[in-house]
C-alpha positions as CSV (number, residue, x, y, z in Angstrom):
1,X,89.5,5.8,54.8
2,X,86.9,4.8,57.8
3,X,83.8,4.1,55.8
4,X,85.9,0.9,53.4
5,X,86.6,0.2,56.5
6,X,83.0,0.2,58.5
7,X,81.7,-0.9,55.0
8,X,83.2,-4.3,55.4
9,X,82.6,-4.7,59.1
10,X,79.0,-4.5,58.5
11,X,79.3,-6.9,56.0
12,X,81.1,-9.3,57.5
13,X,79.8,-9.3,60.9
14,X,77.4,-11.6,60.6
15,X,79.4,-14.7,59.0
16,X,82.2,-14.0,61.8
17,X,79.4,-13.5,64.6
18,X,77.6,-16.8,63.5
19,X,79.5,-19.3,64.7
20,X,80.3,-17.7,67.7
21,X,77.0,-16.9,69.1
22,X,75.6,-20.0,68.0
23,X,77.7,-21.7,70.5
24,X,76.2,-19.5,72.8
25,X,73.9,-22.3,75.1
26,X,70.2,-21.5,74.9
27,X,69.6,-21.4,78.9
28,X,72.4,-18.7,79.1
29,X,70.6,-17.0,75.7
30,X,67.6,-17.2,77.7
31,X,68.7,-16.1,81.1
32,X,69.8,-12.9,79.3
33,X,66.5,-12.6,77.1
34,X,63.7,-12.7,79.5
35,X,65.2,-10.4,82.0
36,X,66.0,-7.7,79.2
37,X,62.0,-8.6,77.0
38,X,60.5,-8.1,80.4
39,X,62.5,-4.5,81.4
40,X,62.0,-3.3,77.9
41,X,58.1,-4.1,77.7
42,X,57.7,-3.3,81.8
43,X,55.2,-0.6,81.2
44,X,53.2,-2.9,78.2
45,X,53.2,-5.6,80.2
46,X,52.1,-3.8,83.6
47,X,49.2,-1.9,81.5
48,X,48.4,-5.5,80.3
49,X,49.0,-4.5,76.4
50,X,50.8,-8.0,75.8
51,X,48.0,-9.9,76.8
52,X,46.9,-10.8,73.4
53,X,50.3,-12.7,73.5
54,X,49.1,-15.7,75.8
55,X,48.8,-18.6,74.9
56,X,50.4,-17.4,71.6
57,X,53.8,-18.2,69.9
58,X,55.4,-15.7,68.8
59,X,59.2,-17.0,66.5
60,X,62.2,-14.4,66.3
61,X,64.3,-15.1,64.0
62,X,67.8,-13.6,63.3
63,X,68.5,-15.4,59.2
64,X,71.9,-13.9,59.0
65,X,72.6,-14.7,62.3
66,X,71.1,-18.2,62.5
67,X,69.2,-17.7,65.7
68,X,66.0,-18.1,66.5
69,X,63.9,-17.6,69.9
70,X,59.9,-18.5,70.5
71,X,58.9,-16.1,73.0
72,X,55.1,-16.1,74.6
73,X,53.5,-14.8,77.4
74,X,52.6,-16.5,80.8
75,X,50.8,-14.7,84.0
76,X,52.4,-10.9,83.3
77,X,55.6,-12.9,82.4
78,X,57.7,-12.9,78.8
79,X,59.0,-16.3,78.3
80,X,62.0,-17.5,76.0
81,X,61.9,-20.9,74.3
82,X,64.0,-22.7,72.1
83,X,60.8,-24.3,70.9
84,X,57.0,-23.9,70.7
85,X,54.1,-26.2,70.4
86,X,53.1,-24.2,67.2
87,X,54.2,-20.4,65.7
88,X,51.3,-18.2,65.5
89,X,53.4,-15.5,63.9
90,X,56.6,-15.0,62.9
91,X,59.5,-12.2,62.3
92,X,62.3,-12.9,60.4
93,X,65.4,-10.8,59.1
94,X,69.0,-10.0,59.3
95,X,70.5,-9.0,62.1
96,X,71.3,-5.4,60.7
97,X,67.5,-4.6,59.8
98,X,66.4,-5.7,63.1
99,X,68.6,-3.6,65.0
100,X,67.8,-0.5,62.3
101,X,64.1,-1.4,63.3
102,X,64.9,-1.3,66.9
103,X,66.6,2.2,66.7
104,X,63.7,3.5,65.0
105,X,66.5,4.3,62.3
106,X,64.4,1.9,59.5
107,X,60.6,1.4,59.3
108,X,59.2,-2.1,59.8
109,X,56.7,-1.3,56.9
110,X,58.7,-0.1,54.3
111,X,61.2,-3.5,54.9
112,X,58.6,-5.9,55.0
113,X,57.5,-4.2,51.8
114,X,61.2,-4.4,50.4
115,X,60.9,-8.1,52.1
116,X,63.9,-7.5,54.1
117,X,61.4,-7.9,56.8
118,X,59.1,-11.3,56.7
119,X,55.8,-11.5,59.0
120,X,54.1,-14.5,58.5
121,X,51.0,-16.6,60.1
122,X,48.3,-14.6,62.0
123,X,48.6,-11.1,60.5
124,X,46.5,-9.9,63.0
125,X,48.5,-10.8,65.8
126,X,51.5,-9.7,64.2
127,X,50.0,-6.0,63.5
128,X,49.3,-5.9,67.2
129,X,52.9,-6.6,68.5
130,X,54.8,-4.6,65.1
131,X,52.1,-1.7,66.8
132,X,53.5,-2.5,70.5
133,X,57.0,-1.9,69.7
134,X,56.2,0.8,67.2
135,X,54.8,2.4,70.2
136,X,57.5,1.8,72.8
137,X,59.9,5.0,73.9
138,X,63.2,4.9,73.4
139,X,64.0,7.6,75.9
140,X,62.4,4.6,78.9
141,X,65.2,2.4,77.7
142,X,68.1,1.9,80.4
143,X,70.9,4.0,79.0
144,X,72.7,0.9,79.1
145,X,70.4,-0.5,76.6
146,X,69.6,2.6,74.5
147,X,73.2,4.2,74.1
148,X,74.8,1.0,72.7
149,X,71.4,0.4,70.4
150,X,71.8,3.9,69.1
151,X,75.5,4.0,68.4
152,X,75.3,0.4,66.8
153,X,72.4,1.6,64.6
154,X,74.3,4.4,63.6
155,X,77.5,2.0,62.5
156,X,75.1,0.2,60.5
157,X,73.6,3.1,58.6
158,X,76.7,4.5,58.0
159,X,78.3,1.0,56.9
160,X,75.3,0.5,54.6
161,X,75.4,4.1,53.4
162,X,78.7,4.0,52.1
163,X,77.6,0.7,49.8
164,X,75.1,2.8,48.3
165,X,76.9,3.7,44.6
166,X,77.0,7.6,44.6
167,X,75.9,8.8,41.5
168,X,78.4,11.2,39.6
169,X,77.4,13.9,37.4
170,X,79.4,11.2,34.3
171,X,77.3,8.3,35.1
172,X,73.7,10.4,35.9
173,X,73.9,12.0,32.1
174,X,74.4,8.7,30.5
């Protein structure tokens, strides 16, 4: 009875969170951004493993979601734009696959290959920072952060799982 109902909830989410956080203001979506980007890469950015990010664009975009953030980096700082001067790489996909990626509950290689996952413009650049989160540890995330990830991950899977048609031992013999 739960997974028609989780089914739908992951499908849905997006058309009845669009709207919504697209009247979020982009200084508020930014005042959130940087301070989270900048606790969540502390260690990469301390160790100076961002720095191939200076002076670079980098786009975010969320399709399903219709949001979309340029982020660079500035003197050991992450920043958050609504716009950049040029896009030097980007990242695009649904909201669902870029949370899956972010639990380490979906591989970034095997959606781009499926091309639920898009990287486009400087491919070496965007191998260096798909590496840099590859290589982040969950277990530094605040549990704030982490826990909430994790169990929305695990919604999704389970949402998405349930759409997958089970094969029955009628329909495999025919």
């Amino acid at each position: 009875m739960f997974q028609p109902l989780q089914r739908r909830l992951v499908a849905q989410a997006p058309q009845l969170l669009r709207r919504p956080l697209g009247m979020v203001p982009f200084a508020l979506q930014r005042r959130l951004m940087e301070p989270l980007l900048a606790r969540v890469f502390r260690e990469a950015i301390a160790d100076g493993d961002l720095d191939f990010l200076a002076d670079k664009w980098l786009k975010v975009e969320v399709t399903d979601l219709g949001l979309c953030w340029f982020i660079s980096q500035r003197e050991g700082a992450l920043l958050v734009s609504d716009a950049a001067p040029r896009v030097d790489v980007s990242f695009s996909g649904s909201g669902s696959d870029l949370i899956l990626i972010s639990a380490r509950k979906e591989d970034p290689d095997t959606l781009f290959f499926q091309r639920r996952l898009k990287i486009e413009g400087d491919t070496e650049l965007g191998l260096a920072l798909k590496n840099l989160i590859d290589s982040l540890d969950l277990a530094a995330l605040p549990a704030l952060l982490r826990y909430p990830l994790l169990d929305l991950a695990h919604l999704i899977e389970q949402g998405q799982a349930s759409e997958q048609p089970v094969a029955t031992a009628q329909g495999a013999a025919l």
